[in-house]
N, C-alpha and C positions, 0 to 999 in steps of 0.2 A: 504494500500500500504506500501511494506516494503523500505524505505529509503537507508536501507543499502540493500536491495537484486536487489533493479534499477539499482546501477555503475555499468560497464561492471568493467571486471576484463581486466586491460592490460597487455598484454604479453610480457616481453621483446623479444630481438631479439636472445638472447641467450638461451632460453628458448623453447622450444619443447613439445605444451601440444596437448593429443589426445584424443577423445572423441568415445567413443564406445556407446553406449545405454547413461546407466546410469553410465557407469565406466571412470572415467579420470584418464587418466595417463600423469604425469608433470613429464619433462627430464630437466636436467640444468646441471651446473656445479658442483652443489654441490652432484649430484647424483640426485635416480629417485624415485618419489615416485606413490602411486596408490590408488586410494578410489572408490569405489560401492556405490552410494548415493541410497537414498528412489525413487521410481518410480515417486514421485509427485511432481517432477521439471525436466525440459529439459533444456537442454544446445544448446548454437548457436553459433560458433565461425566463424570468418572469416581470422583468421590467426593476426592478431592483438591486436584482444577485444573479451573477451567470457561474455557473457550476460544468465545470471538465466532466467529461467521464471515461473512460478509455472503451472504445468496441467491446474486448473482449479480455481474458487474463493471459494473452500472450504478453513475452517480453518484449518485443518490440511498441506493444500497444503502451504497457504500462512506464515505457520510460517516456516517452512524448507526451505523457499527461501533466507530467509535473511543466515540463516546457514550455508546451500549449498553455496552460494556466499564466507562467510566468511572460511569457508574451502577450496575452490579452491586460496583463495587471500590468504594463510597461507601455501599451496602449494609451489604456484607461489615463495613466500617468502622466503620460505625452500628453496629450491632449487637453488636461488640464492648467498641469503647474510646468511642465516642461522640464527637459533635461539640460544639463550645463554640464562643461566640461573647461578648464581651468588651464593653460599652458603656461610658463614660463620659460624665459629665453633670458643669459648669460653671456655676454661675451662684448670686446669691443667692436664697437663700429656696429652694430647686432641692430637691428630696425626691421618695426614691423607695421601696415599702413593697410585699410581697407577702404577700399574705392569699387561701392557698389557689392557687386558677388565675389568679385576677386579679392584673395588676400594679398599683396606684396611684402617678400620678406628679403633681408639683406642677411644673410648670415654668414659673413665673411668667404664666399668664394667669390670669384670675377665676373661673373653674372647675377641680377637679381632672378628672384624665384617667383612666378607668378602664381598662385595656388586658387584654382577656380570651386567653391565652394560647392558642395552638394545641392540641390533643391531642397530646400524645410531645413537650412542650416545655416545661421545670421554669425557676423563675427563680430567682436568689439575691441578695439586695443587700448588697452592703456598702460604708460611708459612701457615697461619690460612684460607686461601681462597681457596673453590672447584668452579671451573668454569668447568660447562657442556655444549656442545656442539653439537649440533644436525640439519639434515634439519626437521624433524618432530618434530613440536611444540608439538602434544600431548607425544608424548615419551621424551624429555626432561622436560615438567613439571610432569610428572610421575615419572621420576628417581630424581627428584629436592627432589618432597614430600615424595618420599619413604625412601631417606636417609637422610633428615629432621624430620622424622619419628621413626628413629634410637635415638636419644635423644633430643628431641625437648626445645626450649628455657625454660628455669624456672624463672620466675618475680623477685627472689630474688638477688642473683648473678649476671644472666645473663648468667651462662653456660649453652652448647649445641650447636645446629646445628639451623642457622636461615638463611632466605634469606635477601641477602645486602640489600634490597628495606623495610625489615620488619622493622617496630619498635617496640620493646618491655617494653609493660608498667611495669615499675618496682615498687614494693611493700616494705615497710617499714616492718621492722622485728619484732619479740614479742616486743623488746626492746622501741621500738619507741612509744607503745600503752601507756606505762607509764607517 
C-alpha cells in the first residue's frame, strides 16, 4: 500500500480540476495546466477531494499510484501558489539581465549566453540572485538545472551558478598540501 498514493488530493475552491479518462486538467489562478497519466490508475473526484486508485495489485500498477497522486498534488500547487526556484551566481565580471523571455548571462567565457526560457517560466534578477518562477514544477526545475549547467559551482573559489539551498564543499589549494 502506497502511503503517499491513499491522501485524497484537496481541491481548493479556486481551483477547477477535470478528469477525462486518464487526462487531468487543473485551472487556477495561476493558469492551466494538463497531464495524460499511464492507464494503470483511475481517478475519482467528487468536487472536493480527488482520490488515486491503482487498476489492479500488480506492481507496476501500485508504484504509479503514489506518482500519479504526487503529480496531481504538484498541479493543484502550481496553479495556485506557484513554484520558485532560487539561483545564485559567484564570480567576477558574472552578470545576469532578463529582457523579455530570454535570460542573458555573462559568466566569464568570451561569449554571452542567451538562455531562452521555457513557456509558464518568468525570471527575475536581482544583483547576484536569478529567481524563477513557474506553475509547472517540472519546467522550473528544468530551467533551474539547465542554466546551472551553464557554469556550475567549482570547490575552489566558489565561482558559478549554484542553487541558494546548495552547499558547496570547498577544497584546499596545491598550496595547503605542503
Amino acid at each position: 500500500m502506497s502511503r503517499i498514493g491513499k491522501m485524497p488530493v484537496v481541491i481548493p475552491e479556486k481551483v477547477d480540476l477535470k478528469v477525462n479518462g486518464a487526462t487531468v486538467t487543473v485551472k487556477g489562478p495561476n493558469g492551466q495546466l494538463e497531464y495524460t497519466f499511464n492507464d494503470l490508475v483511475t481517478f475519482e473526484s467528487d468536487g472536493k477531494e480527488l482520490t488515486v486508485k491503482p487498476v489492479d495489485d500488480s506492481k507496476k500498477a501500485t508504484s504509479m499510484w503514489g506518482t500519479a497522486r504526487t503529480l496531481v498534488n504538484n498541479m493543484v500547487t502550481g496553479v495556485t501558489t506557484g513554484f520558485t526556484r532560487t539561483l545564485e551566481f559567484n564570480g567576477v565580471g558574472y552578470k545576469a539581465a532578463v529582457q523579455g523571455d530570454t535570460l542573458n548571462l555573462s559568466l566569464g567565457y568570451s561569449h554571452p549566453i542567451e538562455y531562452k526560457l521555457p513557456e509558464g517560466v518568468s525570471a527575475k534578477v536581482t544583483k547576484n540572485v536569478i529567481d524563477l518562477s513557474g506553475a509547472n514544477k517540472e519546467l522550473v526545475g528544468f530551467a533551474a538545472a539547465k542554466i546551472r549547467s551553464f557554469r556550475p559551482p567549482e570547490p575552489y573559489k566558489g565561482k558559478g551558478v549554484k542553487y541558494s539551498d546548495e552547499h558547496i564543499i570547498r577544497k584546499a589549494g596545491k598550496s595547503a598540501g605542503k
